[in-house]
N, C-alpha and C positions, 0 to 999 in steps of 0.2 A: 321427811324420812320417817317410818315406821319405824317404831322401837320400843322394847321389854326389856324391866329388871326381870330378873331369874334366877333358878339356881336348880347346879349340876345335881342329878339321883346317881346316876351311873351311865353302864353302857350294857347294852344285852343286841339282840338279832333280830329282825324279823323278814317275811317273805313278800315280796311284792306281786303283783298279778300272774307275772310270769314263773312265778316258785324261784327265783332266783332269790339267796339269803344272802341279805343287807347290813352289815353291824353299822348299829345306832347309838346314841348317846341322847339319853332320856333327859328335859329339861322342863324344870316346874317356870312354866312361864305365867307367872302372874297368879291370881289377880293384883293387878296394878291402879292403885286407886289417882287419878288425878288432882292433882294438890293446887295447880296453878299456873293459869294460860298467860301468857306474854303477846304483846300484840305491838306490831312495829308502830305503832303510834304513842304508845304510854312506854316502851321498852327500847323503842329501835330494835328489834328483831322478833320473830316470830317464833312463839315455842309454847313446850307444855314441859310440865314438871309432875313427874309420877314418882311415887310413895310404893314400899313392897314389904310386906309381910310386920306384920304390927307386933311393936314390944310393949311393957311397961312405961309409963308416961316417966316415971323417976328417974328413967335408964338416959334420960336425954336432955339436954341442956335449955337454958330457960328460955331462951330467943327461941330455938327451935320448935319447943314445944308451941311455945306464942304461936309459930309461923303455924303449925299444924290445925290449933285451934281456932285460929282464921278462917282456915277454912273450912272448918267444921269435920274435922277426919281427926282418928288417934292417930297417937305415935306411932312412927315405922322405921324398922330397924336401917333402911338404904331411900335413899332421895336420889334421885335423877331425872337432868333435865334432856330432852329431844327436841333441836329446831327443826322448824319447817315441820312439823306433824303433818302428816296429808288428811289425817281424818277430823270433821270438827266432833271438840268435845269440850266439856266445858266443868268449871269445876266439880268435883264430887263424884264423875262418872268413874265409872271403874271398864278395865278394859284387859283384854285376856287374850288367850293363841287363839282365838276368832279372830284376831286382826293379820294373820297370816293364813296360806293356802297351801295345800298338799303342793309339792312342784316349784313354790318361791324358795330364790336363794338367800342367803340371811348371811352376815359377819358375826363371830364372835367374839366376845371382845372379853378377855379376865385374867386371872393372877396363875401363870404358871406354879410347879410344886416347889417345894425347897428343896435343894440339894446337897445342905450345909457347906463348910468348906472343902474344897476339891483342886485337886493336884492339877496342873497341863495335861496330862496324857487324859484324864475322865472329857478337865473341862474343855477342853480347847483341841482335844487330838493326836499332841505333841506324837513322836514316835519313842523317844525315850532313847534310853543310853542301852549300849550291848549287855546283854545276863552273861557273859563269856567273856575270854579271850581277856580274863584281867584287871577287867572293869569294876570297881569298887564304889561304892555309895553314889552312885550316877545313873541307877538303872530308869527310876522314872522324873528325874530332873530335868527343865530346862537348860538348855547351853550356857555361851554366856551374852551379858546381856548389853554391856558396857561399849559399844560400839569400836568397837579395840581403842585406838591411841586417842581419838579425836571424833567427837567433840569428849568423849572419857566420860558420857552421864544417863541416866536411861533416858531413853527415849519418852515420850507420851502415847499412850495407847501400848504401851509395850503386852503382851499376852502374858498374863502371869495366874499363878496362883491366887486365889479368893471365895467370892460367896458364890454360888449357883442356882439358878435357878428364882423364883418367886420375885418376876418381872411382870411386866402386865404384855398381856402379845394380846395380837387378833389374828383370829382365821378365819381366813375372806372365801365365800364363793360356795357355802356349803347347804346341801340340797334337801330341805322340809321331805321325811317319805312320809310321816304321817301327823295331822292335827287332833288333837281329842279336846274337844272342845269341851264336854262334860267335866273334867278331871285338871282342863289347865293346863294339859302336857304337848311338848312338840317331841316329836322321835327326831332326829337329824343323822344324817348320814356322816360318818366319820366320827371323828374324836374334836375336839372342845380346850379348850386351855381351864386348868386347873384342879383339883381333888374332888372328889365326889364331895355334896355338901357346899360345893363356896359359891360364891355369886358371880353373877356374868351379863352382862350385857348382849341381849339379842336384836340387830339392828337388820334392816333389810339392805343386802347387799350392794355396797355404792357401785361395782363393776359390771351386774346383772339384776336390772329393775326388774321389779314384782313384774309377773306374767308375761315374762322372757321362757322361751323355750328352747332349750341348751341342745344343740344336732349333736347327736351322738354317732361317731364313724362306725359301720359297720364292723362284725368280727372279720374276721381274715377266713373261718369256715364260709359266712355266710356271702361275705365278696367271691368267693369261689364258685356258690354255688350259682349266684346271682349269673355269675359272667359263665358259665354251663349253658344256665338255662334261655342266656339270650342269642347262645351260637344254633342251639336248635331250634 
């Protein structure tokens, strides 16, 4: 499976062939230098271990650094490993959004934003208590929670009040409109988990393999017109 360490720029627009505008979500994908291949014989399984974006050598612990100087690469701020790589490479290569194509669908994988602590009604939905008719210090609380008489204790998983937000999620299935392969960038279509600036993981989508081509249903104008032009 193909895969990039990365990280989110933003989101901005652009036009595709057809002047139809796209919002995108810019992502510096790489350079990713490979640090170290695993091979189902000396490992039992198959993989690569890629390195992204290089810090101070002090900034990082002494095993670490060991491991880096191995193999012959600086320090980097994020390490991760990809099994099953489809492409061969071997140590020291470095490897960038050349290894994806305009049209491949990709998963993204990263740290939603934080949302500090937050009430039911933001985190979970709740509907809240009546603003009327009498109702005093109950407007955005919870019911109650004690299962009346029996068993008389919270439940587990009960919806409550807490932290929000800055989980790791993935969003699957999302479509490359452009590669710039000079610059390291993928444009993708849609939005991305996490704040401009943070890291992410860009993997090739497990539910639509590279050079899959997604049927897209016609509009409703253009089925109309279709089914016109094939009465005359």
């Amino acid at each position: 499976m193909l895969g990039l360490l990365a990280k989110k720029l933003g989101q901005t627009r652009v036009y595709n062939e057809q002047g139809v505008l796209i919002p995108v979500t810019v992502v510096q994908a790489g350079p990713n230098r490979v640090l170290q291949t695993k091979t189902v014989e000396n490992d039992g399984y198959k993989a690569i271990q890629v390195g992204f974006e290089e810090q101070k050598e002090h900034r990082v612990s002494k095993p670490l650094l060991g491991h880096f100087k191995k193999s012959g690469a600086p320090a980097f701020k994020r390490v991760k490993e990809f099994r099953d790589f489809k492409k061969d490479v071997k140590p020291g290569d470095v490897i960038g959004a050349n290894i994806f194509n305009k049209g491949d669908f990709i998963d993204a994988i990263g740290v939603t934003k934080g949302r500090g602590f937050e009430g039911v009604v933001k985190r979970h939905g709740f509907r809240g208590g009546d603003m009327t008719h009498g109702a005093k210090g109950w407007h955005r609380r919870n019911g109650a929670i004690g299962q009346r008489l029996f068993p008389g204790t919270v439940m587990r998983g009960m919806k409550m009040p807490g932290h929000m937000g800055q989980v790791r999620r993935t969003t699957q299935n999302l479509e490359i409109v452009q590669v710039r392969e000079a610059e390291n960038l993928l444009l993708i279509k849609g939005a991305i988990p996490g704040a401009n600036g943070d890291y992410v993981v860009i993997r090739e989508s497990k539910k639509i393999p590279q050079g899959t081509v997604r049927k897209v249903a016609p509009t409703p104008s253009k089925a109309k017109a279709k089914a016109a032009a094939a009465k005359k």
